[in-house]
CHARMM-style PDB file with segment names, atoms N, HN, CA, C and O in Angstrom:
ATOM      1  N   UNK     1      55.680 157.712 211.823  1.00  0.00      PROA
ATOM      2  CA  UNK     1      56.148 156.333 211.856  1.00  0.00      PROA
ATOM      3  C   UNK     1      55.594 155.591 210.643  1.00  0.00      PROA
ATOM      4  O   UNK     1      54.408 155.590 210.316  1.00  0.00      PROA
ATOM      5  N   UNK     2      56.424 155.062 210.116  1.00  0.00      PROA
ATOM      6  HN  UNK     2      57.388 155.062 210.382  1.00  0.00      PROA
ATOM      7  CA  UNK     2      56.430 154.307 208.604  1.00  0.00      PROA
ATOM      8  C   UNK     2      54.886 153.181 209.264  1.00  0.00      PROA
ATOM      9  O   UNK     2      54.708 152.642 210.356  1.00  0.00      PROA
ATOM     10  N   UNK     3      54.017 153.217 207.973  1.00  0.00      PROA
ATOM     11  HN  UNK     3      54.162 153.654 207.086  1.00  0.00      PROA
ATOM     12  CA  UNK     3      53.165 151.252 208.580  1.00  0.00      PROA
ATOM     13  C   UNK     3      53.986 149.856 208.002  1.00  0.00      PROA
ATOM     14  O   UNK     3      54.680 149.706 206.996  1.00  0.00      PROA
ATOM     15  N   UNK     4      53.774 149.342 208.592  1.00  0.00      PROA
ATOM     16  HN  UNK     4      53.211 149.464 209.409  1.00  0.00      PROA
ATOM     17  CA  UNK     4      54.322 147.868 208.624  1.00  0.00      PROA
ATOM     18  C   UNK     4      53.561 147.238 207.371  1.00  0.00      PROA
ATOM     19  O   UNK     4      52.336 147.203 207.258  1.00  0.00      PROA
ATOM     20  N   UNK     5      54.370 146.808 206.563  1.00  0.00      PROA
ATOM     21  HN  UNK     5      55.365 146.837 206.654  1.00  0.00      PROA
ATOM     22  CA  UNK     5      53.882 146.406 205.316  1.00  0.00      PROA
ATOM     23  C   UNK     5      52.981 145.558 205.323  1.00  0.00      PROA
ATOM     24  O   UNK     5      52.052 145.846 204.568  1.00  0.00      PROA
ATOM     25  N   UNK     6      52.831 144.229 206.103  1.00  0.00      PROA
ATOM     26  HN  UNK     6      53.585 143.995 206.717  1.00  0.00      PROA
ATOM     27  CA  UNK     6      51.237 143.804 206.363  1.00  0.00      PROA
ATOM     28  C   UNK     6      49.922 144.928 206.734  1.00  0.00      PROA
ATOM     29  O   UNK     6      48.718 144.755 206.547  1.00  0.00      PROA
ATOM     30  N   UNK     7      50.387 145.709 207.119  1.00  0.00      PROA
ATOM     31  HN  UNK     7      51.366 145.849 207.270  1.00  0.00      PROA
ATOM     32  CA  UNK     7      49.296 146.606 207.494  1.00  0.00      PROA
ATOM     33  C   UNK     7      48.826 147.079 206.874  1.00  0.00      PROA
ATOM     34  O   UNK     7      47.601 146.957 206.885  1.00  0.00      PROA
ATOM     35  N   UNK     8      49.691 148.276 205.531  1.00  0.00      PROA
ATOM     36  HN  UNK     8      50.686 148.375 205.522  1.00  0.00      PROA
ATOM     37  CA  UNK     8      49.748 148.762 204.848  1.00  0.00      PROA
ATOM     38  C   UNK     8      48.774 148.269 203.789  1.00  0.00      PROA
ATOM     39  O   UNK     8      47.911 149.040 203.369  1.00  0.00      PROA
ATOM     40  N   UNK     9      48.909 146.485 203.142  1.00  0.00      PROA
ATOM     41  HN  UNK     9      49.610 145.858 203.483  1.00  0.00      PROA
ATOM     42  CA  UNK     9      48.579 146.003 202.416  1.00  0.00      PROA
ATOM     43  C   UNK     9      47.052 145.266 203.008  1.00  0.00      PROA
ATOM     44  O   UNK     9      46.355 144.615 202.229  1.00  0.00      PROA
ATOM     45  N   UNK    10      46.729 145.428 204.195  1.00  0.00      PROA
ATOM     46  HN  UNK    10      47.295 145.956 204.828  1.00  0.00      PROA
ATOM     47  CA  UNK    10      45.861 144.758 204.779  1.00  0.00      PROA
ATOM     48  C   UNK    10      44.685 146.699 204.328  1.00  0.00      PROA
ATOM     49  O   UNK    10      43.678 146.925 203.657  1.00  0.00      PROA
ATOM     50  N   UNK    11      45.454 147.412 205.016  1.00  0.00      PROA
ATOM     51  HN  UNK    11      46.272 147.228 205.561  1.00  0.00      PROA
ATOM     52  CA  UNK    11      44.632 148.277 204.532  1.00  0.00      PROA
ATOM     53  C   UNK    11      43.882 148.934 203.668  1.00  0.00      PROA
ATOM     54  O   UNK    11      42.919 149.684 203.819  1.00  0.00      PROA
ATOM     55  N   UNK    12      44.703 148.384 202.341  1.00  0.00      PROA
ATOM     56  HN  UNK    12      45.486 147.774 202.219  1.00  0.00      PROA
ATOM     57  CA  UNK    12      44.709 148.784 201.336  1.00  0.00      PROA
ATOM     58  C   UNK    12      43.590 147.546 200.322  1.00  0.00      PROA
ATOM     59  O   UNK    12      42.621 147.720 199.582  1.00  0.00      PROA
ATOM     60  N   UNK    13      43.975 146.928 200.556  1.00  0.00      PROA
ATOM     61  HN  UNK    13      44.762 146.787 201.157  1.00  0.00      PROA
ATOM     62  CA  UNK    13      43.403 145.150 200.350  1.00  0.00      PROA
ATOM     63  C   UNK    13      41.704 145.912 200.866  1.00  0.00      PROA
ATOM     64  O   UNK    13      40.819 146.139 200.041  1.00  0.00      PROA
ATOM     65  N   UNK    14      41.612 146.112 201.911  1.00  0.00      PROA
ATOM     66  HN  UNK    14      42.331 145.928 202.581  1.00  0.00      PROA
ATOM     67  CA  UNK    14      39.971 146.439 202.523  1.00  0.00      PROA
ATOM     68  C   UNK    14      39.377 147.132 202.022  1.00  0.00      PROA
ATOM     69  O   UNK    14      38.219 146.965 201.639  1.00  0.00      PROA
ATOM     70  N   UNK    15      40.389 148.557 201.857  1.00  0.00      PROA
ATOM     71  HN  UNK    15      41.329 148.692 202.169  1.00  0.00      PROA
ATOM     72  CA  UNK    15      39.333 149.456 200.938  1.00  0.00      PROA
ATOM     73  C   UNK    15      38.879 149.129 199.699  1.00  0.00      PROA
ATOM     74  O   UNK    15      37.828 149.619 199.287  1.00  0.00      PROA
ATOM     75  N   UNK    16      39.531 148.360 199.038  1.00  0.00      PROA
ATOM     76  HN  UNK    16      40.385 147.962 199.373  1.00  0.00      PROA
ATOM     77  CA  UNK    16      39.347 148.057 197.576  1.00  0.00      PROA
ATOM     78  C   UNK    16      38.474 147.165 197.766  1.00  0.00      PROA
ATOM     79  O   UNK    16      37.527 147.323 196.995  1.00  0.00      PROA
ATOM     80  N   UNK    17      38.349 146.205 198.515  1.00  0.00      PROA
ATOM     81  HN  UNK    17      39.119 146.076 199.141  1.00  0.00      PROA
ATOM     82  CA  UNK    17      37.472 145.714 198.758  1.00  0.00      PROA
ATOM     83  C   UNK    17      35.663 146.214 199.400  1.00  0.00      PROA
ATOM     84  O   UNK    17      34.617 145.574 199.301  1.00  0.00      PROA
ATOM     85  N   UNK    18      35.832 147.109 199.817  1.00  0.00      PROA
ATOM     86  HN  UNK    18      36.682 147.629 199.898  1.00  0.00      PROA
ATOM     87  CA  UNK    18      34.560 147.441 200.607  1.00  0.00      PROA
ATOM     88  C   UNK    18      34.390 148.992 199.465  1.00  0.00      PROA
ATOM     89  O   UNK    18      33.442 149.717 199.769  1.00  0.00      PROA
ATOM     90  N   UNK    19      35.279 149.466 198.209  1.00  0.00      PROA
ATOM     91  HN  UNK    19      36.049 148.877 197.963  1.00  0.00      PROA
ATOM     92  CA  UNK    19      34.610 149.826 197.608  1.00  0.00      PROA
ATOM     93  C   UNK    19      34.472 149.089 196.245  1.00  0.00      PROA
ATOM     94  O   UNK    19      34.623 149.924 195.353  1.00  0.00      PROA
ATOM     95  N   UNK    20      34.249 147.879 195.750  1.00  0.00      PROA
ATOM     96  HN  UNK    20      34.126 147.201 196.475  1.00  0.00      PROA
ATOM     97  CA  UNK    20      34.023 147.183 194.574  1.00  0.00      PROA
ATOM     98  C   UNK    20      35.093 147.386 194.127  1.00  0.00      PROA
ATOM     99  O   UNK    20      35.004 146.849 193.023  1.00  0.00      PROA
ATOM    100  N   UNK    21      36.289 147.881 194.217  1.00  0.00      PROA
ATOM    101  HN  UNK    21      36.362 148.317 195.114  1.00  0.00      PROA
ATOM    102  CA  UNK    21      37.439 148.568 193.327  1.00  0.00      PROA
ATOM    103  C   UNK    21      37.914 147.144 193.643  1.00  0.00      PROA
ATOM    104  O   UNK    21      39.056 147.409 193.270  1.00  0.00      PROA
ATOM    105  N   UNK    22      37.976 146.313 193.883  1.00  0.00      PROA
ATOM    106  HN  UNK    22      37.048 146.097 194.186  1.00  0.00      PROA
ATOM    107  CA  UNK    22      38.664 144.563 193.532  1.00  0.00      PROA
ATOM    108  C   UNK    22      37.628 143.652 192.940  1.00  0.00      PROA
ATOM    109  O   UNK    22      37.965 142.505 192.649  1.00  0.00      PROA
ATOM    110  N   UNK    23      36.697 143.960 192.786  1.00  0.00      PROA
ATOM    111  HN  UNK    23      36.423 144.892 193.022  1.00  0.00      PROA
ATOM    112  CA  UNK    23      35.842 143.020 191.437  1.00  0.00      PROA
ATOM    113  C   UNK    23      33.918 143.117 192.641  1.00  0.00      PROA
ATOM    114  O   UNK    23      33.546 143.815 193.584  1.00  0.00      PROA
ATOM    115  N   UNK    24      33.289 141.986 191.820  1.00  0.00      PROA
ATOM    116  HN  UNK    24      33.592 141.419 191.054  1.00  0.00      PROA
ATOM    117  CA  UNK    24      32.182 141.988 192.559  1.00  0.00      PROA
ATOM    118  C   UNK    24      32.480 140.829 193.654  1.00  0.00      PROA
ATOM    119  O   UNK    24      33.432 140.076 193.860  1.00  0.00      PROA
ATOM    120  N   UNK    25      31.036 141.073 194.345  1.00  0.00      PROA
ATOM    121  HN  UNK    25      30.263 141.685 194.178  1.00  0.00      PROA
ATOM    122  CA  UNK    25      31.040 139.595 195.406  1.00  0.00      PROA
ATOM    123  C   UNK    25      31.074 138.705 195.001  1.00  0.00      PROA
ATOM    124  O   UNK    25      30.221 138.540 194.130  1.00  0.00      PROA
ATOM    125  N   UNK    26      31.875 137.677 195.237  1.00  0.00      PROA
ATOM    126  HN  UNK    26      32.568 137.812 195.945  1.00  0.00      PROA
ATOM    127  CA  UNK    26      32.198 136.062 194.341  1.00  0.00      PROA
ATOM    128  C   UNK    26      33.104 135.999 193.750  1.00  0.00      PROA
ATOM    129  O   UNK    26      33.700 134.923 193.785  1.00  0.00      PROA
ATOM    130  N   UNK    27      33.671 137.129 192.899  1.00  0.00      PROA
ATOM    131  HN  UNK    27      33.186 138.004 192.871  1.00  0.00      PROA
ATOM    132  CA  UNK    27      34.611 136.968 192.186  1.00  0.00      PROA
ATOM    133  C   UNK    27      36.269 137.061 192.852  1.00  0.00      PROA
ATOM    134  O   UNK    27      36.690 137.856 193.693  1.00  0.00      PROA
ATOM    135  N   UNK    28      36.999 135.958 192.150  1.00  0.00      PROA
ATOM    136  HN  UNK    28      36.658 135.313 191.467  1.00  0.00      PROA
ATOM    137  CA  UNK    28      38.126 135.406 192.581  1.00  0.00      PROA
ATOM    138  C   UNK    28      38.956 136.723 192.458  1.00  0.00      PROA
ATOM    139  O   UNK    28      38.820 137.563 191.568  1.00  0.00      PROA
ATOM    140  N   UNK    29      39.849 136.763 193.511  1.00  0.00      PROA
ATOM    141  HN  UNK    29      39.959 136.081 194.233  1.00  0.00      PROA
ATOM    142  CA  UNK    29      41.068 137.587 193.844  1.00  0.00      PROA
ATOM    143  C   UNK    29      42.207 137.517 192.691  1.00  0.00      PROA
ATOM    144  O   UNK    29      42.357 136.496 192.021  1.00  0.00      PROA
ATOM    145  N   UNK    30      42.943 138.597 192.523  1.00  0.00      PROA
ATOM    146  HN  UNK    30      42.822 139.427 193.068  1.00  0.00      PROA
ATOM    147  CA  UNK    30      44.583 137.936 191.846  1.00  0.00      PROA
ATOM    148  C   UNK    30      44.869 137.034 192.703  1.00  0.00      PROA
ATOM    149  O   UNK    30      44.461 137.026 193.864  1.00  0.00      PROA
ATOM    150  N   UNK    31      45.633 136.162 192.162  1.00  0.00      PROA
ATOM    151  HN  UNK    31      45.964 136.169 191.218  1.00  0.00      PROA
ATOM    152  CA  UNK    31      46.477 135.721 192.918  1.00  0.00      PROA
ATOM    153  C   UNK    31      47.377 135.675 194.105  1.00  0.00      PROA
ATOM    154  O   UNK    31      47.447 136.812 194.570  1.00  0.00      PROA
ATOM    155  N   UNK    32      48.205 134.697 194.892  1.00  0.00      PROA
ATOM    156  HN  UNK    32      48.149 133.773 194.515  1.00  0.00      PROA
ATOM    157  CA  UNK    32      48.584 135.594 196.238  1.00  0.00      PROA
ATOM    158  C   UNK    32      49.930 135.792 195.675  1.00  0.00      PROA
ATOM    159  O   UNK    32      50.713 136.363 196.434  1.00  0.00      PROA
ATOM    160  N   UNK    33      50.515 135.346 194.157  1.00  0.00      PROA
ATOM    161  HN  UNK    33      49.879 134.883 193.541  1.00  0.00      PROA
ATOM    162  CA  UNK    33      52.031 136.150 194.107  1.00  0.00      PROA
ATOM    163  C   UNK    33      51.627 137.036 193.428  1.00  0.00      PROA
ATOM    164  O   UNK    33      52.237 138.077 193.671  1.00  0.00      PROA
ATOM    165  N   UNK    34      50.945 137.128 192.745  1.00  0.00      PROA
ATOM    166  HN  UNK    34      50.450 136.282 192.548  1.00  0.00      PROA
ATOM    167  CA  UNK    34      50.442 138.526 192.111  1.00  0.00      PROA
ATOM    168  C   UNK    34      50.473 139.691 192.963  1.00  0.00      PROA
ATOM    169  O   UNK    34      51.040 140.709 192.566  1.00  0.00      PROA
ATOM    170  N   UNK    35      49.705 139.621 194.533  1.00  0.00      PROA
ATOM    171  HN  UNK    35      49.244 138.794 194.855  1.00  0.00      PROA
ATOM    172  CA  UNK    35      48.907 140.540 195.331  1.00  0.00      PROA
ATOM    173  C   UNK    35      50.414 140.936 195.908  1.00  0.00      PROA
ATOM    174  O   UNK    35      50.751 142.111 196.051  1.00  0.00      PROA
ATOM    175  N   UNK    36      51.492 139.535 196.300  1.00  0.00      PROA
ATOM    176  HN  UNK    36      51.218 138.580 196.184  1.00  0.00      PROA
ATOM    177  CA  UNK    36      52.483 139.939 196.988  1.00  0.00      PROA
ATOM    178  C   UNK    36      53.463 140.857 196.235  1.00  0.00      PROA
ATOM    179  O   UNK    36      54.331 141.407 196.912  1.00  0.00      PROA
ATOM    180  N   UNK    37      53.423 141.077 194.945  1.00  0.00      PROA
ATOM    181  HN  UNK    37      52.718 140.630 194.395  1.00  0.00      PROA
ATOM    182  CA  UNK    37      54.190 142.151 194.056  1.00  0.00      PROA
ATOM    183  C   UNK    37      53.630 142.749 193.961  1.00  0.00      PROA
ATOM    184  O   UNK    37      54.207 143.445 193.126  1.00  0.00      PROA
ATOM    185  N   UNK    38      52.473 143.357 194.212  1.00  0.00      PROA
ATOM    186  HN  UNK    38      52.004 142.792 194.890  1.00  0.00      PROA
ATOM    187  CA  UNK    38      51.860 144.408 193.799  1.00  0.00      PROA
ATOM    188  C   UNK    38      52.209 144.964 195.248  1.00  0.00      PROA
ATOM    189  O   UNK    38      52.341 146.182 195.128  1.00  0.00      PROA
ATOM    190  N   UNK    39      52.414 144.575 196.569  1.00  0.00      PROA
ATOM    191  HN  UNK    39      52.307 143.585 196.666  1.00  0.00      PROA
ATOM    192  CA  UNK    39      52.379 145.134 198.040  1.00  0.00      PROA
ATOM    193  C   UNK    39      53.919 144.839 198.207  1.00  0.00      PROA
ATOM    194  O   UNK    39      54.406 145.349 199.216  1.00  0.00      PROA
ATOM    195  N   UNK    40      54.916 143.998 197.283  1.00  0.00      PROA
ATOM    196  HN  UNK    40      54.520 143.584 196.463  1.00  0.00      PROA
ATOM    197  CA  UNK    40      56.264 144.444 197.821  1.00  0.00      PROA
ATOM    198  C   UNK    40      56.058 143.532 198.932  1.00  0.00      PROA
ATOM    199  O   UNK    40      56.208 144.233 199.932  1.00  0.00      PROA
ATOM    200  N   UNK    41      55.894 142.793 199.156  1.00  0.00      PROA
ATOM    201  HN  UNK    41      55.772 142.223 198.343  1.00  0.00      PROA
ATOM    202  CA  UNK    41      55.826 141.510 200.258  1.00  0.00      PROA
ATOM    203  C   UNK    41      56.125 140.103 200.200  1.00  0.00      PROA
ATOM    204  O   UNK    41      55.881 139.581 199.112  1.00  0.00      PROA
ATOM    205  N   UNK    42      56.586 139.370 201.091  1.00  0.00      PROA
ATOM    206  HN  UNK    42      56.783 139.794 201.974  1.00  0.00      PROA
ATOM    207  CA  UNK    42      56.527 137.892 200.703  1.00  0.00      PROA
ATOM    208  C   UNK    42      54.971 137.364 200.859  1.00  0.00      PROA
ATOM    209  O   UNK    42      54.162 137.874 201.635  1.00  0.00      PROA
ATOM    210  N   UNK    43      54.673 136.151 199.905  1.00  0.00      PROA
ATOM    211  HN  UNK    43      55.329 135.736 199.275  1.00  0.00      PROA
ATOM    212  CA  UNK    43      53.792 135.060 200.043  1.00  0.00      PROA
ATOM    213  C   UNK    43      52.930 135.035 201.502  1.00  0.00      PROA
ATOM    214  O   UNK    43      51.834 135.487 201.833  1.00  0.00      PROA
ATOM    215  N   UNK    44      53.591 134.561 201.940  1.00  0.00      PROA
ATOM    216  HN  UNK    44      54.482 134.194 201.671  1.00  0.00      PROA
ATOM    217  CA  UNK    44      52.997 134.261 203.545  1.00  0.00      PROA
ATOM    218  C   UNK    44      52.571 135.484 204.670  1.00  0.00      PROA
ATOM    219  O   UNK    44      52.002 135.393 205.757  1.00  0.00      PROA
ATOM    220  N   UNK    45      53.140 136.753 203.868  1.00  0.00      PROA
ATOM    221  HN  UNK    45      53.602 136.827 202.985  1.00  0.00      PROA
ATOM    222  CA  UNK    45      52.606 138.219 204.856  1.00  0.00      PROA
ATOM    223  C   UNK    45      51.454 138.332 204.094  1.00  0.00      PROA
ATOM    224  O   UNK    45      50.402 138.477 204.717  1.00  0.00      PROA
ATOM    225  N   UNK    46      51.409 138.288 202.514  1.00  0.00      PROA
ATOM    226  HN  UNK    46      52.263 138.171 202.008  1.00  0.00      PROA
ATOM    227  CA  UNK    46      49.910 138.536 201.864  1.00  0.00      PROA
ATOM    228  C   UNK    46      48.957 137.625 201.909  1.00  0.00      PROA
ATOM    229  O   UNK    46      47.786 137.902 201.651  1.00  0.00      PROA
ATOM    230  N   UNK    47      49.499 136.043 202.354  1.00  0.00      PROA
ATOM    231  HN  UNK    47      50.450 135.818 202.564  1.00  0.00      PROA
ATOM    232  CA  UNK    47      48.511 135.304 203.161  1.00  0.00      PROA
ATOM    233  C   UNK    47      47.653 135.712 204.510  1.00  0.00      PROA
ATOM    234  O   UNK    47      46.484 135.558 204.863  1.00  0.00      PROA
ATOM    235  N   UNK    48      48.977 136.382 205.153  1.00  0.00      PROA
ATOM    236  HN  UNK    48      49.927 136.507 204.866  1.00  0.00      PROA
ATOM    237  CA  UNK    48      48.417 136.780 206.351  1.00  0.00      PROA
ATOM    238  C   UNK    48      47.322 137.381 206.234  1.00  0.00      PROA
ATOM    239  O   UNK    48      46.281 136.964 206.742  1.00  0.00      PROA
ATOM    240  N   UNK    49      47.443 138.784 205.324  1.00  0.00      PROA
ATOM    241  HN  UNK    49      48.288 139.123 204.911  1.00  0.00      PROA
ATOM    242  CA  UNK    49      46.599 139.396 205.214  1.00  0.00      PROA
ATOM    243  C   UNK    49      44.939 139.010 204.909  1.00  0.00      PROA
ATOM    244  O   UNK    49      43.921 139.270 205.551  1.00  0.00      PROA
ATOM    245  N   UNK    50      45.197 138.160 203.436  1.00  0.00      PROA
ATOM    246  HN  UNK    50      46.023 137.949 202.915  1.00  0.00      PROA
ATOM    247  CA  UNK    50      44.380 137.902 203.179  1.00  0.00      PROA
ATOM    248  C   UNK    50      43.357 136.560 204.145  1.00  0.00      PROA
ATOM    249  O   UNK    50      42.261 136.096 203.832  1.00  0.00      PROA
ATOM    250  N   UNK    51      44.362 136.184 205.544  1.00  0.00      PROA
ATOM    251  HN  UNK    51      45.252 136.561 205.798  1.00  0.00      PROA
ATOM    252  CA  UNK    51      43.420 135.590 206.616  1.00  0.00      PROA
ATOM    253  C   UNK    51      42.888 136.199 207.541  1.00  0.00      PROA
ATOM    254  O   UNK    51      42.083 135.710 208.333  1.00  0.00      PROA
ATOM    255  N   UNK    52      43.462 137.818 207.524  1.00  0.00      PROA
ATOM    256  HN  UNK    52      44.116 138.215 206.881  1.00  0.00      PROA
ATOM    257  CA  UNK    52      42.631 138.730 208.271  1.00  0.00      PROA
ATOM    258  C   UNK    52      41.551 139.473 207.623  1.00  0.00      PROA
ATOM    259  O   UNK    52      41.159 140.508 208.161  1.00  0.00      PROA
ATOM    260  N   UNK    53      41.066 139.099 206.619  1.00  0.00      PROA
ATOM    261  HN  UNK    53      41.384 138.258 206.183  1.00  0.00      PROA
ATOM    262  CA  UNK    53      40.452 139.823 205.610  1.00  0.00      PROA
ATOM    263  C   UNK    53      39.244 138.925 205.545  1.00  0.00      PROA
ATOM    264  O   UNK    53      38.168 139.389 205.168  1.00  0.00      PROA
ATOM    265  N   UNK    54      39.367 137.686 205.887  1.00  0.00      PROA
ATOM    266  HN  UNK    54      40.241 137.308 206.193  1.00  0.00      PROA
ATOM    267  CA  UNK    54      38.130 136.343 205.939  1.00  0.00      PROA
ATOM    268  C   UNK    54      37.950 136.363 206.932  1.00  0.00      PROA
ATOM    269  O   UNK    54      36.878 135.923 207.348  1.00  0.00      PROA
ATOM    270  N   UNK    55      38.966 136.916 207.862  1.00  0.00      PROA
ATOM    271  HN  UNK    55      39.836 137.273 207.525  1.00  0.00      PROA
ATOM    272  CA  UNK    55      37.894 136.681 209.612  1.00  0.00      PROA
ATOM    273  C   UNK    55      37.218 138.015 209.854  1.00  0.00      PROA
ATOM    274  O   UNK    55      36.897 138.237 211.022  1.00  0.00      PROA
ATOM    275  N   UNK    56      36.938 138.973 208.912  1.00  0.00      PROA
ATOM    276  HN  UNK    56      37.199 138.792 207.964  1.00  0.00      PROA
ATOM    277  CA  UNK    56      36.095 140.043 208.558  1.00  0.00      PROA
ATOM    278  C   UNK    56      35.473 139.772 208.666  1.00  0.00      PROA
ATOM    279  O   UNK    56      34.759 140.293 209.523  1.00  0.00      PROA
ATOM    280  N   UNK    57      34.906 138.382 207.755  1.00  0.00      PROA
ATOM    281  HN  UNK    57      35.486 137.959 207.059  1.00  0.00      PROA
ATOM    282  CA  UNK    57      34.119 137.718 206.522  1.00  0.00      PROA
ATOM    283  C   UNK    57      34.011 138.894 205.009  1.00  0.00      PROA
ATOM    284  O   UNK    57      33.045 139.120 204.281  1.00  0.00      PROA
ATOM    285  N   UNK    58      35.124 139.332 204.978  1.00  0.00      PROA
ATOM    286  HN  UNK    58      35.909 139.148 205.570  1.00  0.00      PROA
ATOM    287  CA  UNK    58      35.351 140.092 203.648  1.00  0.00      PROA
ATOM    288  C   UNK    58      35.653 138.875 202.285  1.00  0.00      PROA
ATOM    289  O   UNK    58      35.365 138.759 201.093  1.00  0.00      PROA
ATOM    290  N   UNK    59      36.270 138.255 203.152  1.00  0.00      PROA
ATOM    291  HN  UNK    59      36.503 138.349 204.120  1.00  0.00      PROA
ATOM    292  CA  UNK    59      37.087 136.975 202.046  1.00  0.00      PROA
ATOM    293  C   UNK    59      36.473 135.828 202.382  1.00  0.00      PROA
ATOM    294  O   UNK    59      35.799 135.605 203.388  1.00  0.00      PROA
ATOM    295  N   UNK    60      36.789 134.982 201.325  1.00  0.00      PROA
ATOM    296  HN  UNK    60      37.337 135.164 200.508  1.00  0.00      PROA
ATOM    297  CA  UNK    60      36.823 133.336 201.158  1.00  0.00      PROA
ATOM    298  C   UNK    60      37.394 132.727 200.653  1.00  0.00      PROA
ATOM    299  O   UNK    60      37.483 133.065 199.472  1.00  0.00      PROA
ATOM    300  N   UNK    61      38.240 131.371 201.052  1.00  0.00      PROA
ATOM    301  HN  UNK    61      38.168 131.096 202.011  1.00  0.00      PROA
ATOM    302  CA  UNK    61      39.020 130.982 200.736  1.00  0.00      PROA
ATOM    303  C   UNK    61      38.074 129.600 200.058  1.00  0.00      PROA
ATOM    304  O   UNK    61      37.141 129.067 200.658  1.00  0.00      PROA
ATOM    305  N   UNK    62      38.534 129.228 198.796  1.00  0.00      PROA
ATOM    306  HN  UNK    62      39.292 129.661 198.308  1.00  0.00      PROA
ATOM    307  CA  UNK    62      38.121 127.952 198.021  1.00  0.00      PROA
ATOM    308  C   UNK    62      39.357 127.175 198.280  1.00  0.00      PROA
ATOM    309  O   UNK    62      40.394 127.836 198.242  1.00  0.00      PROA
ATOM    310  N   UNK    63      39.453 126.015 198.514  1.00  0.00      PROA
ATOM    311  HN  UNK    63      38.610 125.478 198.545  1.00  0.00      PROA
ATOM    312  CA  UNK    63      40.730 125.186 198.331  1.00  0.00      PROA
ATOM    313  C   UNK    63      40.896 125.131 196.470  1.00  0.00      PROA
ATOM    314  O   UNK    63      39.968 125.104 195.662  1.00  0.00      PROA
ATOM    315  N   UNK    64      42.298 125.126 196.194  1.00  0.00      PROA
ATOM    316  HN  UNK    64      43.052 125.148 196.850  1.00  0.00      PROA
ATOM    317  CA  UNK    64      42.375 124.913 194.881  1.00  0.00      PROA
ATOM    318  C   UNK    64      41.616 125.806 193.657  1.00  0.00      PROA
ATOM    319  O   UNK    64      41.803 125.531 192.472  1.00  0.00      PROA
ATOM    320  N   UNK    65      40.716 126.937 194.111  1.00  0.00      PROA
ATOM    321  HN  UNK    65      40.565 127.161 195.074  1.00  0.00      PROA
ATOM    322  CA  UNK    65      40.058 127.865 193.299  1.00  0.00      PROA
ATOM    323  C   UNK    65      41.160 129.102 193.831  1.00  0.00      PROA
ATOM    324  O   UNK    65      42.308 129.251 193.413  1.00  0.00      PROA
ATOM    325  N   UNK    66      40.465 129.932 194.869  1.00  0.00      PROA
ATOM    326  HN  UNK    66      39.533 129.811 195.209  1.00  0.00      PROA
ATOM    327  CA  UNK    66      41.633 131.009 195.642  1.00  0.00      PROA
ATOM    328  C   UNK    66      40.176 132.069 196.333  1.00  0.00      PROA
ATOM    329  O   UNK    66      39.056 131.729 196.716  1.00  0.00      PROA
ATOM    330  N   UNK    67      40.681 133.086 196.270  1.00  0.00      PROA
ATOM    331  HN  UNK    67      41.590 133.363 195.958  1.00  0.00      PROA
ATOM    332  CA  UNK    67      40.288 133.821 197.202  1.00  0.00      PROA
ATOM    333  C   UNK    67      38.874 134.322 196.666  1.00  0.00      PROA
ATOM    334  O   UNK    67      38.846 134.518 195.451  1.00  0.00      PROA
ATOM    335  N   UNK    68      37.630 134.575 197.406  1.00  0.00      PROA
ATOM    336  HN  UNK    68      37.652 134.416 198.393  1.00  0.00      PROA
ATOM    337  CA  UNK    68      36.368 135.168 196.901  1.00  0.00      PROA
ATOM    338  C   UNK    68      36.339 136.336 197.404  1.00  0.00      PROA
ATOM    339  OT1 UNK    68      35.394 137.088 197.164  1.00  0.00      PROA
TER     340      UNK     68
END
């Protein structure tokens, strides 16, 4: 069974994350249209993601900066 493209990208999003392979701690994310072409997704599914990724506490959201 195929994964569901939030999933997919949620999964994928973590590992890179929990192995430094997306930058150090603190440092800002691509972007979320960036992240959503790179996963083939709309805006608001790679939001999703990236709000399941802060209730980890993997992520942080800055208003007006973007993602830590």
């Amino acid at each position: 069974m195929p994964k569901i493209a939030y999933r997919f990208a949620f999964d994928d999003l973590r590992r890179l994350i929990l192995s430094g392979q997306m930058g150090e701690p603190g440092e800002i994310l691509p972007a979320e249209n960036t992240l959503a072409a790179r996963y083939n997704v709309c805006r608001p599914t790679i939001r999703k993601v990236l709000q399941m990724l802060a209730e980890e506490n993997l992520l942080e959201s800055k208003a007006g900066i973007g993602w830590h």
